[in-house]
C-alpha positions, 0 to 999 in steps of 0.5 A, a space after each residue: 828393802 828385802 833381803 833377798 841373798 838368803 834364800 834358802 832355796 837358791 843355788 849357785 853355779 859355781 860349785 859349793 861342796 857339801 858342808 860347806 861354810 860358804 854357800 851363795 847364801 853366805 857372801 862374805 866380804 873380804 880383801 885378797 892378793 891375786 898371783 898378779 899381785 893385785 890387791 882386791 876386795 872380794 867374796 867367797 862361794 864354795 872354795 872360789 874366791 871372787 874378784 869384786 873390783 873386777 866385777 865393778 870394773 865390768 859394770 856388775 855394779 851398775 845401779 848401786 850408788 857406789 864411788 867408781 873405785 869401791 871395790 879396787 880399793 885395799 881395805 873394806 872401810 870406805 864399803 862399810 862406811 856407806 852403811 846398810 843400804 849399801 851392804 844389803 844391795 850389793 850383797 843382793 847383787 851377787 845373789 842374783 848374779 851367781 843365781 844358777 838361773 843366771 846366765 848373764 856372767 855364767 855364760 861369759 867365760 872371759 869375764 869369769 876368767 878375770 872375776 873367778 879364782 881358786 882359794 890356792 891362787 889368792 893371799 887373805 889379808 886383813 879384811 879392814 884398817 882397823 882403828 881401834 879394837 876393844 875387847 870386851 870380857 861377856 862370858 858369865 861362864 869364863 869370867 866365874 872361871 878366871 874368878 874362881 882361880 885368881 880371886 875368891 871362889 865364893 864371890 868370883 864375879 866382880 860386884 860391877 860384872 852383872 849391871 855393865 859390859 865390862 871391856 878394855 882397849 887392845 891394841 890394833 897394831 898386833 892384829 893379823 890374819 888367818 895363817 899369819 904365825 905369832 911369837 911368844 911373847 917376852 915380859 915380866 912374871 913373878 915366880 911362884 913363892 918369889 918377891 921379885 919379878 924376872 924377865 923373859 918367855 911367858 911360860 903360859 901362852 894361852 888361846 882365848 875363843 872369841 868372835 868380834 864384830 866390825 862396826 861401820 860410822 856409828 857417832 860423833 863424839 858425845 853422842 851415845 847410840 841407843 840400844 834398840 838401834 845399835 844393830 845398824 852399826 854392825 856391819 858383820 862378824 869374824 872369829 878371833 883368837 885374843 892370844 893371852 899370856 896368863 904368866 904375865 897377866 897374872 902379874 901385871 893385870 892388877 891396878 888397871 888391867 889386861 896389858 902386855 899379856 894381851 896386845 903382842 897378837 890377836 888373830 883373825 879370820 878372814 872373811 867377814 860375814 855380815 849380820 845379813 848373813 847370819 839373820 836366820 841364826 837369831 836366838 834368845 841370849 841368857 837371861 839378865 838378872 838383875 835387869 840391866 839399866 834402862 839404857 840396857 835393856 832389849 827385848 827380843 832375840 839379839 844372840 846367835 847360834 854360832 857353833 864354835 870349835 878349838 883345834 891344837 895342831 902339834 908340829 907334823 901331827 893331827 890336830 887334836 879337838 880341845 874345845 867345842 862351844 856357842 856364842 850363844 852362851 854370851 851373857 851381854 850382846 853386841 848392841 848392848 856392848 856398843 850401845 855401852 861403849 858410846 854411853 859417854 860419848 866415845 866415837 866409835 868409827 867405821 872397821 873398828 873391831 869389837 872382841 866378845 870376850 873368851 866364849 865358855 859355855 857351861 860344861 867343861 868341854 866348852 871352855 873358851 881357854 886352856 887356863 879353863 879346860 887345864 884348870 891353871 895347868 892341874 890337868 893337863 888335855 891329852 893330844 892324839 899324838 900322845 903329848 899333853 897340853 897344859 898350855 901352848 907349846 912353841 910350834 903349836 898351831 891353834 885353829 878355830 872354827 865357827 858355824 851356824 846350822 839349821 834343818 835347810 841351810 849352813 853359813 860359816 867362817 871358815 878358820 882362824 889358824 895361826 902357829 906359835 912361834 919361839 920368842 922372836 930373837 933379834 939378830 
């Protein structure tokens, strides 16, 4: 079936300002609150937010093999559980409807009065119900990085990093969306040149730089999915900032891993762009030596040119850029991390999310971390206010943003903007 949403050439009639991140060729999917405090699933073009359950509602739908209440519903997973097909004919359904040749819902006023609205009339929530979430570790850069620090400089890759993706279960419980602020989290940590640990605030809070895919129905328990079909299992992508607090990490992570220091937040954008969407933006992923295993290895372009930034936004002050990367640089792909994370046989279930891990490129103005651009805290970012960062601040807000350009076209995610909060004191 041909997909036909991303013609370059299409406009639409709802105004897409320059620079835009959402122009008719994007058709995000995402979940809002109205001012009437209805719950609905919708799109986006330009900085209009529009009502899909109202659409269908109206008959827009008509057609399309969908349950009568598909997008009247507060979650995207029965939508994602239907599979491509689906997607892709809704998804070419809106093309066509906000065509700017399309008379059909232009020339309704009444109609667009129930379907369209403005971003400054809608609440963004969690796109998903998130099941499960696994958070790979797939950035050659940022894991020679961290190895550099905690381990030995001379072997800072783990002999097991180069042959598998390496990952971890988080905690779905703790995700949010865009806007939604954070706490700084309590836990343990062994002082510098101490024996024993204390509790209280993590002194080294930490944005992590990832993007995460959302998975639809991929097995059964004890099937794996191959890897030349993994991509069908994706139903698109967000960004994700994977808070960190590198203090309790550094004690806890060693016998079994990231814990406490992962799972008190992990913020995510709103508007899920599908792997339809971004198509255009394929490119060539880093060369694998030594080749993977066989259950592995692809052919082809299964990376993507997503322009990836990082913003520190001080308290009554301009935001200051940190970081500027590129999720190309991720030395596994996504359908090699699912293709790995159902290798034994794990049920991998619609709305599931998958992080990619923090994304560092090769300079040092790419990092995906402060633990990276401070080295540890030993040189510390200057802010436009004239403040210094080793790490995040209390009232700080983190914002990160991702695109992807070529000479005709712009596709984006919008951001991921949340405040750090004070730890949280029961009253």
């Amino acid at each position: 079936m041909p997909n036909i949403a991303n013609d370059p050439t299409r406009k639409s009639w709802i105004n897409v300002p320059e620079n835009s991140d959402f122009p008719i060729q994007n058709i995000p999917f995402g979940v809002f609150l109205t001012k009437e405090d209805v719950i609905t699933i919708g799109t986006r073009i330009g900085d209009s937010a529009i009502d899909m359950g109202a659409l269908q509602q109206l008959g827009y739908f008509e057609g399309i093999d969908l349950t009568d209440d598909m997008f009247m519903q507060d979650t995207l997973n029965d939508f994602i559980s239907d599979g491509k097909k689906t997607w892709r004919l809704v998804r070419n359904r809106l093309a066509e409807l906000f065509d700017i040749n399309n008379p059909k819902l232009r020339d309704n006023k009444d109609h667009c009065e129930v379907v369209i609205f403005d971003l400054a009339d809608i609440e963004m929530l969690l796109p998903v119900q998130i099941g499960d979430y696994t958070d790979f570790y797939s950035s050659k850069e940022h894991a020679t990085n961290v190895g550099k620090m905690f381990r030995d400089p001379e072997n800072a890759l783990l002999p097991n990093w180069l042959h598998i993706p390496v990952g971890y279960h988080g905690r779905s419980s703790t995700i949010v969306p865009s806007g939604i602020p954070v706490h700084r989290p309590m836990g343990q940590t062994l002082p510098n040149g101490e024996n024993s640990p204390v509790f209280g605030p993590s002194r080294l809070v930490d944005f992590e730089l990832e993007t995460a895919f959302i998975t639809t129905d991929a097995n059964v328990m004890g099937e794996n999915i191959p890897v030349n079909e993994a991509e069908d299992y994706i139903f698109g992508m967000v960004l994700l900032n994977d808070w960190s607090a590198r203090d309790m990490q550094k004690w806890e992570y060693v016998p079994l891993g990231p814990f406490l220091a992962k799972n008190f937040a992990s913020s995510i954008s709103p508007w899920i762009v599908t792997m339809d969407a971004l198509e255009p933006f394929r490119v060539k992923g880093p060369k694998q030596e030594p080749t993977p295993l066989p259950y592995l290895q692809q052919k082809g372009k299964h990376a993507y040119d997503i322009n990836l930034e990082v913003y520190i936004e001080p308290e009554n002050a301009e935001a200051t850029l940190v970081s500027k990367s590129n999720f190309k640089h991720m030395y596994w792909s996504m359908s090699q991390q699912l293709t790995h994370h159902t290798s034994n046989g794990c049920r991998v279930n619609s709305g599931d999310m998958m992080g990619s891990g923090t994304i560092s490129g090769p300079t040092e103005d790419s990092y995906g971390s402060m633990l990276e651009l401070t080295w540890g805290g030993k040189n510390p970012i200057k802010m436009n206010d004239g403040s210094e960062r080793k790490f995040i601040n209390d009232n700080d807000t983190v914002i990160m943003k991702g695109f992807c350009q070529n000479s005709s076209l712009r596709i984006g995610f919008g951001e991921v903007s949340s405040k750090l909060l004070p730890t949280f004191v029961r009253k």
